[in-house]
Backbone as numpy.savetxt, mean C-alpha at the origin, in Angstrom:
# Nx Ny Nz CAx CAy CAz Cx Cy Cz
5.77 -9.10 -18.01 4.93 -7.94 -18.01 5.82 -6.70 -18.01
5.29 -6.01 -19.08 6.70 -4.52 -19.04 5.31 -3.31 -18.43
5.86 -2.74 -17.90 5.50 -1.37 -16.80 6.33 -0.36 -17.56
5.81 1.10 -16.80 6.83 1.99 -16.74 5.75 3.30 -15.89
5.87 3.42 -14.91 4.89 4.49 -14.06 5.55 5.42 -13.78
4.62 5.97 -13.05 5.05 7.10 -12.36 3.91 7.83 -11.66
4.22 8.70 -10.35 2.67 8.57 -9.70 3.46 8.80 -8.32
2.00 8.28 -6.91 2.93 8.75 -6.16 1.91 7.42 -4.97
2.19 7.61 -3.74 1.42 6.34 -3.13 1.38 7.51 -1.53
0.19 6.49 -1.17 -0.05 7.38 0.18 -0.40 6.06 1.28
0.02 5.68 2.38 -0.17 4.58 2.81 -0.22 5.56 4.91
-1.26 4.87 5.34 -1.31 5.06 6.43 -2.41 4.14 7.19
-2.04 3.88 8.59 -2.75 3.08 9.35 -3.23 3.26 10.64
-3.53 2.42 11.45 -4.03 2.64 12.94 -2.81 2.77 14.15
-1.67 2.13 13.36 -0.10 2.38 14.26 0.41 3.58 14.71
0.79 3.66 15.53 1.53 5.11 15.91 2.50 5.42 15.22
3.17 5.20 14.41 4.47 5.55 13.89 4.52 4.99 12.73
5.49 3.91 12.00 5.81 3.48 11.03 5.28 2.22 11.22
4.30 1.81 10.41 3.37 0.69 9.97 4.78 -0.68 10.63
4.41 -1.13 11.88 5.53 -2.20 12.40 5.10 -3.94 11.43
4.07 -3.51 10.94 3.80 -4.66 9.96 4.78 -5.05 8.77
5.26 -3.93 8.44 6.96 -4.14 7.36 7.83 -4.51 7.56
8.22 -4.64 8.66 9.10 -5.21 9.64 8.75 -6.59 10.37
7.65 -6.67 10.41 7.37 -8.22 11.24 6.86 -7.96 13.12
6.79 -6.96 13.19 6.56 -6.63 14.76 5.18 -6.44 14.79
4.85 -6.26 16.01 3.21 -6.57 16.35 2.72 -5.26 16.04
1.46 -5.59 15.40 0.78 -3.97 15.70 0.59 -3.28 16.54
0.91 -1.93 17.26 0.43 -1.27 18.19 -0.56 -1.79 18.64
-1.67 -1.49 18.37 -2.87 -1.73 19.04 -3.17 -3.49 19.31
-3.03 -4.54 18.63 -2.74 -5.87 18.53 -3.25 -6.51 17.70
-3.80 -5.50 16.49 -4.54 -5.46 14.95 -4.20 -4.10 14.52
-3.97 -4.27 12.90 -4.02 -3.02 12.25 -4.62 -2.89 10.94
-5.34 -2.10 10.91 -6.18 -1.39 9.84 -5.39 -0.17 9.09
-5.81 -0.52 7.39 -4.64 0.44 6.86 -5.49 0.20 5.36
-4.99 1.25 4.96 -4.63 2.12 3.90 -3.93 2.15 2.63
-3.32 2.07 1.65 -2.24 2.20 0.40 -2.92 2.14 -0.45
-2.50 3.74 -1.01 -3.33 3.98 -2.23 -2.07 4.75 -3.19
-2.38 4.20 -4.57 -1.59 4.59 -5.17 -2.01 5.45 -6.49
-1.79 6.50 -6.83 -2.27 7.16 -8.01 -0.97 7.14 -9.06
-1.14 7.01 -10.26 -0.33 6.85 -11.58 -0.83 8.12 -12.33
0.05 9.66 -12.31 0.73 10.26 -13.14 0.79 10.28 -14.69
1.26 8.84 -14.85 1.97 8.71 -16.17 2.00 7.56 -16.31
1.81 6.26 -17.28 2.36 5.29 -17.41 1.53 4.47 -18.07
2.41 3.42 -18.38 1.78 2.45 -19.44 2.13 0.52 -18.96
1.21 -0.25 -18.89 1.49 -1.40 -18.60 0.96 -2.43 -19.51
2.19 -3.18 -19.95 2.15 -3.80 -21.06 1.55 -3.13 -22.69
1.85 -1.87 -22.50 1.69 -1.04 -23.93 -0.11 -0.27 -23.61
-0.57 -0.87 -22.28 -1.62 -0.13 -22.26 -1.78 1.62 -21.37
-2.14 2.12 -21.59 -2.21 3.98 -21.08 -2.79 3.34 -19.43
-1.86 3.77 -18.46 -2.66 3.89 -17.48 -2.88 5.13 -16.39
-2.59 5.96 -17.31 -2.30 7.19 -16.54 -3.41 7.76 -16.34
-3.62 8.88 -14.93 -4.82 9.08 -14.15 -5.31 8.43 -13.27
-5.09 6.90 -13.14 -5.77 6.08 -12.66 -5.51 6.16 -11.53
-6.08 5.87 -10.40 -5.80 5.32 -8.86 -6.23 3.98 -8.16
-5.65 3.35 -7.36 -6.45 1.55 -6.61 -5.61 2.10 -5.18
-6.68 1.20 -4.69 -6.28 1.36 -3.47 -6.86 0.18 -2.77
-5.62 -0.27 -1.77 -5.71 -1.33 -1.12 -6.41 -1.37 -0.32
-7.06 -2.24 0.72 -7.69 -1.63 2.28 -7.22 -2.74 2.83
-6.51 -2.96 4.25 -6.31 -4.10 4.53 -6.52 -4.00 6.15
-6.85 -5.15 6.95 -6.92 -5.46 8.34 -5.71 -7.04 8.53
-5.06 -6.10 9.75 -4.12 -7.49 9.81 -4.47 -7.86 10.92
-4.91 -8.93 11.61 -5.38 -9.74 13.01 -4.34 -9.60 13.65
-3.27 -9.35 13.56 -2.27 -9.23 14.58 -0.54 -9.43 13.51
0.24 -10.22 14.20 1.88 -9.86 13.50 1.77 -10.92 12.05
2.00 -10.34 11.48 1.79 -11.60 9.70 2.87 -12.31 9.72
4.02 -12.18 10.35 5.01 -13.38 10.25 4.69 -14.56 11.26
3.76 -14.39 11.98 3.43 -15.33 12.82 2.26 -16.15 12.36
């Protein structure tokens, strides 16, 4: 699959600080609810226009995902 973007992403959650879910550490609270949304600028995937577009994730984690 060939890409080429550009754009920008906005990601935030129920954690106090830096989402400890990227890392493997427990959520603050002992679940986390979140956010990541990404908007595309510019770009094309696999020869198709995808520019303008935005998706956005929504996610709930029950507690640490490496566990």
């Amino acid at each position: 699959m060939a890409y080429q973007l550009e754009g920008s992403m906005l990601e935030v959650c129920t954690c106090k600080v830096i989402c400890p879910c990227w890392v493997g550490e427990d959520p603050d609270g002992g679940t986390c609810d979140g956010v990541i949304a990404y908007h595309i600028d510019k770009g094309k995937v696999n020869g198709v226009d995808v520019s303008g577009r935005t998706f956005v994730i929504l996610a709930h984690i029950p507690g640490n995902v490496l566990k």
